[in-house]
N, C-alpha and C positions, 0 to 999 in steps of 0.2 A: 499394577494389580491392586485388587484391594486389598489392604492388610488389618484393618480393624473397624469396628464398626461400634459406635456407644450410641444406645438409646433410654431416651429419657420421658417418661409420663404421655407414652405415647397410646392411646386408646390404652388393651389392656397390661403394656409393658411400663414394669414399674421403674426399671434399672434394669439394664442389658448390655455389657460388653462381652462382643464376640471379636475373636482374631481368626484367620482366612489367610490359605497359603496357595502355592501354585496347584494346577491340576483342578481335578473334576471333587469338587465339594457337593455332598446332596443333601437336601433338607426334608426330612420329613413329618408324619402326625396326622394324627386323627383328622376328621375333617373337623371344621370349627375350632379347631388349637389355635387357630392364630396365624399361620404361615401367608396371608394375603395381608394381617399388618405389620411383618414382617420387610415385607418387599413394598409398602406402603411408606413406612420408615424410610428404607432407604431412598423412595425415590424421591422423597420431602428432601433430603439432602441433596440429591441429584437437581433439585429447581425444577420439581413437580409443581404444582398449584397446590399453595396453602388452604387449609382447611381449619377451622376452629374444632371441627367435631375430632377430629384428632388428638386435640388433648386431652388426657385421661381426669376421668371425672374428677371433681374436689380439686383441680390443680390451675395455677393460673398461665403456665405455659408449657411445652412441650420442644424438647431440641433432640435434632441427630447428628452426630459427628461421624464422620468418615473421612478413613485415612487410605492416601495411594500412596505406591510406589512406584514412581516413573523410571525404570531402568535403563528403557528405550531412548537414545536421543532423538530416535524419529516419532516417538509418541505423537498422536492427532494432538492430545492438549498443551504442548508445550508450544507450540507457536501463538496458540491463542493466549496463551497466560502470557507469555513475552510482548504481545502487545498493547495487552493492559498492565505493565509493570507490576505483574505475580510470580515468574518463574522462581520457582522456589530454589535454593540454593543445592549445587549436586550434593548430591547424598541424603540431603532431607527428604522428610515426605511430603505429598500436598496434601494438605486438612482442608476439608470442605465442611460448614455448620450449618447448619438452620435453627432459627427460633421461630416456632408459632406460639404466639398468645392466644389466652382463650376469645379474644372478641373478633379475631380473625385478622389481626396484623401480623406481618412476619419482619423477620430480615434475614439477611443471608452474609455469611462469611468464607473467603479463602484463603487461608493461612492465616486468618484474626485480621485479615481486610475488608469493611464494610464493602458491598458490590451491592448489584442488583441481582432480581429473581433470573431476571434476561440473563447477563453474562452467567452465572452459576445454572442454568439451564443448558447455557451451549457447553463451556466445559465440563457437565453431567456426562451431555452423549457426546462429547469425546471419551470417555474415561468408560462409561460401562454401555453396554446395549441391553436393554429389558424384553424381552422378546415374551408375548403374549397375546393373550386375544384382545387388547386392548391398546397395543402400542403400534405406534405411527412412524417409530425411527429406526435406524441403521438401516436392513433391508429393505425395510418394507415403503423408503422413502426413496426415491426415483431419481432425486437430486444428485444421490451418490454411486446410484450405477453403472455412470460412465466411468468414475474412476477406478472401479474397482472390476471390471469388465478391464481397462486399460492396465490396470496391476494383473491379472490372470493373463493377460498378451505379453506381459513383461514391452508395452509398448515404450518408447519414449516419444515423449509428446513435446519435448523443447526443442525441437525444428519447427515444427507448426507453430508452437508459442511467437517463437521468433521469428518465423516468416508473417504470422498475424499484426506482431509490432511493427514491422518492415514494412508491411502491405497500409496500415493505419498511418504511418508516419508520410510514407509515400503521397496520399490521401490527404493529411492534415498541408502538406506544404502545397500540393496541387488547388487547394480550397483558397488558401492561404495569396496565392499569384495571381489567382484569378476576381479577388477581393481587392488587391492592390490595383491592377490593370484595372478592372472596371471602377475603382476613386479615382484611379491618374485620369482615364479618361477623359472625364469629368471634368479635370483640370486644365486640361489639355490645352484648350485657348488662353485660361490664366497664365500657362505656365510660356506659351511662344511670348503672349504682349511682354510680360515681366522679362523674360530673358533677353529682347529686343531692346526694351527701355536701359538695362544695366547692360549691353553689351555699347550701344551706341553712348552711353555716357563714358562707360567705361571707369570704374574708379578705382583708382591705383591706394593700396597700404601705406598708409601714413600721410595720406594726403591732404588729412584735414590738419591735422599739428603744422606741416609745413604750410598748408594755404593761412592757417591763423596767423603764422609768426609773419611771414611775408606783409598781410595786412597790415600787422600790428608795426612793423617797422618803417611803413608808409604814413600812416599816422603820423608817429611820432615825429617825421622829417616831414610831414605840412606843417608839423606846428614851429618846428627851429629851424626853419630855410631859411629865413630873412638874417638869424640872427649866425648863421652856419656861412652864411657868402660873405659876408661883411669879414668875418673872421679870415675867412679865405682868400677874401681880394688882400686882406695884410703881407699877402705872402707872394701875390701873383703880379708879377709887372716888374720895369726896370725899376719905379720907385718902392717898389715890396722892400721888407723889412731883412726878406734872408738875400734878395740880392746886394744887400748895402751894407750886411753881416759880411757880404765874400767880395766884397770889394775891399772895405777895409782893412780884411783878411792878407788878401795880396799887399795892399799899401805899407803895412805892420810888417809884413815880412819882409821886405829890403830894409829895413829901421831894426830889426829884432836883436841884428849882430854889436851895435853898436852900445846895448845896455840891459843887464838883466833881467828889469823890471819889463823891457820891453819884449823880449822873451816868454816870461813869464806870463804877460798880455794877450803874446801872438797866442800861447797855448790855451789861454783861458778862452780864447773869439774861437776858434777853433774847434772846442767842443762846441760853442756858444751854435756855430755852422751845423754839427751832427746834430745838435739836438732839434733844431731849427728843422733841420733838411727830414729828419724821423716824424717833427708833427707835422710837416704838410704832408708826407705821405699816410700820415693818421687820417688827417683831415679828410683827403683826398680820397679814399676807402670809405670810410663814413658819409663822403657825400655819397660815393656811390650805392651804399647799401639803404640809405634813408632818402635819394633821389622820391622825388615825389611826381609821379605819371597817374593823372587821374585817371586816364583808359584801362590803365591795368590795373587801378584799385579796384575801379567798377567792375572788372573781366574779374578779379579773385573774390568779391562781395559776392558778383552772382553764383559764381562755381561752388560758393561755400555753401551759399544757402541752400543751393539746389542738391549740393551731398548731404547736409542734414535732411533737406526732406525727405529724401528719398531713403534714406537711415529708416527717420520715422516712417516712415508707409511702409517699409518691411520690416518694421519690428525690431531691428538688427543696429549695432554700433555702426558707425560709418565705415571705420576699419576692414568690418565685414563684410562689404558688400560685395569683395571679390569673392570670398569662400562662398556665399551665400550663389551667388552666378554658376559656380561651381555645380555647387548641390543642385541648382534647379536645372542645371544642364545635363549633369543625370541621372535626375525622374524625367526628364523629355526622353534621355536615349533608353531608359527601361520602358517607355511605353514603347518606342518605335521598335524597338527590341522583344515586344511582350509574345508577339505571338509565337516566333521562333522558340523563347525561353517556356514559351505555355506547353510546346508540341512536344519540348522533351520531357518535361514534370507529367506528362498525360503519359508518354512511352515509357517513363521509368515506375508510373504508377499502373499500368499496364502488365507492366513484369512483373512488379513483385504481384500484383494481384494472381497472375499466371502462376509464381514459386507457392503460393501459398495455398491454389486449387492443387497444385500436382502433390502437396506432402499433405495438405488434409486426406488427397483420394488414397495416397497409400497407408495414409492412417486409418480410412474408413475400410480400407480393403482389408490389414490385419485386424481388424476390429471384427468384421463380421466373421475372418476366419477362426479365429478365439471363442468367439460368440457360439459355434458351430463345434467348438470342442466342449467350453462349457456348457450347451444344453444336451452333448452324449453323455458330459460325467453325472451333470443331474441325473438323464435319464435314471443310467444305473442304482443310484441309488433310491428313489422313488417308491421302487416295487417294493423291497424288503422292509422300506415303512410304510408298506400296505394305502400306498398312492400310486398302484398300478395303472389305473385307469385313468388317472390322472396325465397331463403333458405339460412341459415345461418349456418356453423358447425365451431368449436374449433380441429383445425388437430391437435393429440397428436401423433407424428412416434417417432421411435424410434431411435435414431443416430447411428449411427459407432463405436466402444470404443473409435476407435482413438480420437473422438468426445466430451467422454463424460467426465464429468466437475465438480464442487461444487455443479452445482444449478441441476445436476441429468443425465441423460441420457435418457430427450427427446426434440424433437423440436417441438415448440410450435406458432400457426400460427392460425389467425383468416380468415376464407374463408367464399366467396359468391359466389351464383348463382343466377343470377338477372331472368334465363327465366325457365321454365321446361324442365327436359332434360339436361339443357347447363352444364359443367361440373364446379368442383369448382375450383375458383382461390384466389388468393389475392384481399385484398379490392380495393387496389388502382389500380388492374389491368383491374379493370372490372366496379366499382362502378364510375362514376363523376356529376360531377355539385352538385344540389340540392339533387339527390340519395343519394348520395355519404355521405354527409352530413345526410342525414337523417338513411341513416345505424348508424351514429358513435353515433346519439342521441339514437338509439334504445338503441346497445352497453353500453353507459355510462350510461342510465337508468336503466339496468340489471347489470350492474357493481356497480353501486351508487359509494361510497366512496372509490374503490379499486383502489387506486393506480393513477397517472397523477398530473397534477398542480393544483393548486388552483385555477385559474383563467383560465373560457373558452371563447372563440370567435369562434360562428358561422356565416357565412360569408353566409346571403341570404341561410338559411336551406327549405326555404319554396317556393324557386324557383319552378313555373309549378304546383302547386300545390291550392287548396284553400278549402273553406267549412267545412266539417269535417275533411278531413285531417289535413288542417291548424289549425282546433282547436285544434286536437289531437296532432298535435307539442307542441303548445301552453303548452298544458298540462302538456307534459312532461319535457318540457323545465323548465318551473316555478316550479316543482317536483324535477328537477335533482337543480337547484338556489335555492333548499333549504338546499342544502348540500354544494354549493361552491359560488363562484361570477363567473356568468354568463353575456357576454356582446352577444347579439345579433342585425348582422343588418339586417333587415327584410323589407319586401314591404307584408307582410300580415298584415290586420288588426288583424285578431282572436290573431296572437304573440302578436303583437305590447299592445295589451291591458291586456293582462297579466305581462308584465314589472311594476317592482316597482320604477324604475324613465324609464323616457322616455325623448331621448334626441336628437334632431331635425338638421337635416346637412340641407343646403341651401345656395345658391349660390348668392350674392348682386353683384351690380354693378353701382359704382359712374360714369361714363360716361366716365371712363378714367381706373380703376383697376378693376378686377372683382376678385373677394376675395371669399373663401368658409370661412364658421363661420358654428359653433354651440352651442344651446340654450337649457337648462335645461327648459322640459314644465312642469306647471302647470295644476293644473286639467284638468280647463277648455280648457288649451290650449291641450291637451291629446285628449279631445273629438272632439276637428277642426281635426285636423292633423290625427286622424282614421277616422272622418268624410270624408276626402278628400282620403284616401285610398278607401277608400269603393268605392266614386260616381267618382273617380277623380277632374278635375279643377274647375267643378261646383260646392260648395257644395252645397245641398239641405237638407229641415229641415227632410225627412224620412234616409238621410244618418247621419243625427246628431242623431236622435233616438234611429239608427241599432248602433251607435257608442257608444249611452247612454246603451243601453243592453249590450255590448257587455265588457263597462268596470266593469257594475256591478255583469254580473255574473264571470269576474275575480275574 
């Protein structure tokens, strides 16, 4: 709600803080006091359009502060503050400011954060609705009818929401396969020649390290084969070096017993034999791993070269040419696979399309049933604000698919007909001034708690009108301020005494500034100020009476 209000060198206000509590607050005053730059004020804070002429003469700028109290955790404005990093901390208030300058610049703050006119505009009409013959929000905007039509159904609307993301998603992946299949396509012969080429090569993981080293050890045994067999015939034949070692060997050992030394001999040829016997099987190993076979260096030169190229013409290490076969073998079986996998993505995108017709129509079916309670409760109330002839209906059509959405597939429009006969239109196409206003009390009365801001201003609801109409505003207005904070400014007695404070605009003038001010009345002062409504300039003791009735049976 709103809790306080400071105005500063605003046309004729010089300094003004007012405080505002719950229930039906009423404004009243002569005409020309000032009560329209009153509500002018505030809406410069609400992220109205800045004005230079607003600032009061002699001065170089003009600011209004206003303070809420967001109690509600479902408040409209607290999601919006939260998403621009403002929500104010619980138990604070939110402080909304405006500066205009005189040459027509402004800025705007909330909670002493610079923003824009735009965001402090939209958190405005979360926080108050201004209802007059001039304003385009809350009701009288079309945007918000569906939700507040869905709040009076007490509908829930997050089956629909969720069968809409289901049916979308459905959609997105179905769009999605058939973008893929028609690239593979496309690929289709790249993808059989390439799969053909690596299947018939065939290249095995790690094949290039071993085909290198295999090379590399052919090499090296062309270059020391001449100097490796020479080495080796030392060892091979009867006249070899280790047969003549184990000849001696034997020889030495019928001799060994006969003298230590010759013992010690046998023992010393004998290793002389192991060691011998160890390098030609060295030897003998090494020829065979450095054997030098020109057919199969040329068989391992060509194999290597042909796995690098074919590395390089896919992009890929050699190593990988097996995963890489892999992979292209299946995107060949998702294409040959597409259409199968296409016909269930179309059937399960078919359903959910199917889940999300059948909860929009039951959505659309309590909608229009609601609709159909909502414009009996209108009705009702209508007459008593002397919009008997008047008609009221809740248009439920149905959109276009192209159209339809989370919150359902219908559009949702509050219409009137002010004459008999005349056809229906929008409110604000056909409703204004004091009408106009009193359509939206019917509405909000019939509506009660569903949906809007916490705080309302009606702007002169009881223009043209008086007696029992005006009490029957009265009535409802102080009914509807029992559910929210309600500020009214009025020129009717029957409102004005229904108000749980009553708070008086008036025009002073020291012979030099003419200043508008306003005063919190007191009882007594409640019963002049209807009294003077009632008789006008004169009061008289039968309009102080009509004024004593009139607050008593408030």
């Amino acid at each position: 709600m709103l809790s306080a209000l400071a105005i500063r060198d605003v046309v004729l206000i010089e300094a003004l803080d007012l405080e505002f509590g719950y229930g039906l607050g009423v404004l009243t005053g002569e005409t020309g006091a000032g009560k329209s730059i009153l509500l002018d004020a505030l809406g410069l804070a609400l992220g109205a359009r800045a004005d230079s002429g607003l600032v009061r003469h002699g001065q170089n700028q003009a600011s209004v502060t206003a303070s809420f109290e967001l109690n509600r955790r479902d408040h409209p404005a607290l999601a919006l503050l939260a998403e621009n990093g403002l929500e104010p901390q619980e138990g604070e208030p939110l402080i909304v400011r405006r500066v205009v300058k005189g040459d027509g610049g402004s800025r705007a703050f909330i909670n002493d954060q610079p923003v824009s006119a735009g965001l402090l505009r939209d958190v405005g009409t979360a926080l108050v609705e201004i209802h007059g013959q001039h304003d385009d929000r809350g009701l009288l905007n079309p945007k918000g009818h569906r939700a507040l039509l869905d709040s009076f159904a007490r509908a829930d609307t997050a089956a629909v929401e969720a069968a809409h993301g289901a049916w979308r998603a459905a959609e997105a992946a179905l769009e999605q396969a058939r973008m893929d299949i028609a690239t593979a396509e496309q690929d289709r012969e790249w993808l059989e020649h390439a799969i053909d080429e690596l299947r018939r090569f065939d290249p095995q993981e790690g094949e290039e390290e071993s085909l290198a080293t295999e090379r590399a050890d052919m090499q090296k045994g062309a270059r020391i084969s001449d100097d490796l067999i020479a080495v080796m015939s030392a060892f091979e034949g009867s006249d070899g070096g280790l047969t003549q070692l184990r000849q001696a060997a034997r020889r030495l050992d019928r001799m060994a017993g006969e003298h230590e030394l010759l013992a010690e001999a046998l023992a010393a040829l004998d290793r002389a034999v192991i060691e011998a016997s160890e390098a030609e099987e060295k030897l003998e190993a090494a020829g065979e791993a450095l054997r030098h076979d020109p057919e199969r260096l040329e068989a391992i030169e060509t194999r290597l070269f042909e796995l690098r190229a074919l590395a390089r013409k896919h992009r890929v290490g050699p190593d990988e040419l097996g995963a890489l076969l892999r992979e292209l073998e299946d995107r060949h079986a998702r294409i040959e696979a597409g259409t199968e996998g296409l016909a269930k993505l179309e059937a399960d995108c078919a359903a959910k399309a199917a889940s999300y017709r059948e909860a929009a129509d039951a959505l659309s079916a309590q909608r229009r049933a609601a609709a159909e309670r909502l414009d009996a409760a209108v009705k009702t109330e209508l007459a008593p604000l002397k919009l008997d002839a008047a008609r009221f209906r809740t248009a439920v059509d149905a959109l276009p698919e192209g159209q339809w959405g989370p919150h359902g597939k219908d559009r949702v429009e509050f219409e009137i007909s002010t004459n008999p006969g005349a056809p229906f239109a929008p409110l604000i196409k056909i409703a204004s001034g004091g009408e106009l206003s009193r359509f939206i009390l019917a509405l909000k009365v019939s509506l009660a708690e569903e949906g809007g801001a916490a705080t309302m201003i009606f702007d002169e609801i009881d223009r043209g009108v008086g007696g029992a109409v005006a009490s029957a505003i009265g009535e409802r207005l102080a009914r509807l301020a029992g559910k929210t904070q309600l500020l009214v400014v009025t020129h009717s007695p029957q409102v004005a005494a229904r108000g749980a404070a009553h708070m008086l605009i008036a025009k002073s003038h020291d012979g030099v500034v003419t200043r508008t001010g306003v005063v919190r009345l007191a009882d007594g002062e409640r019963r002049e100020e209807i009294a003077r409504m009632l008789s006008g300039a004169s009061v008289t003791d039968e309009a102080r009476a009509q004024a004593l009735r009139l607050l008593e049976a408030a």
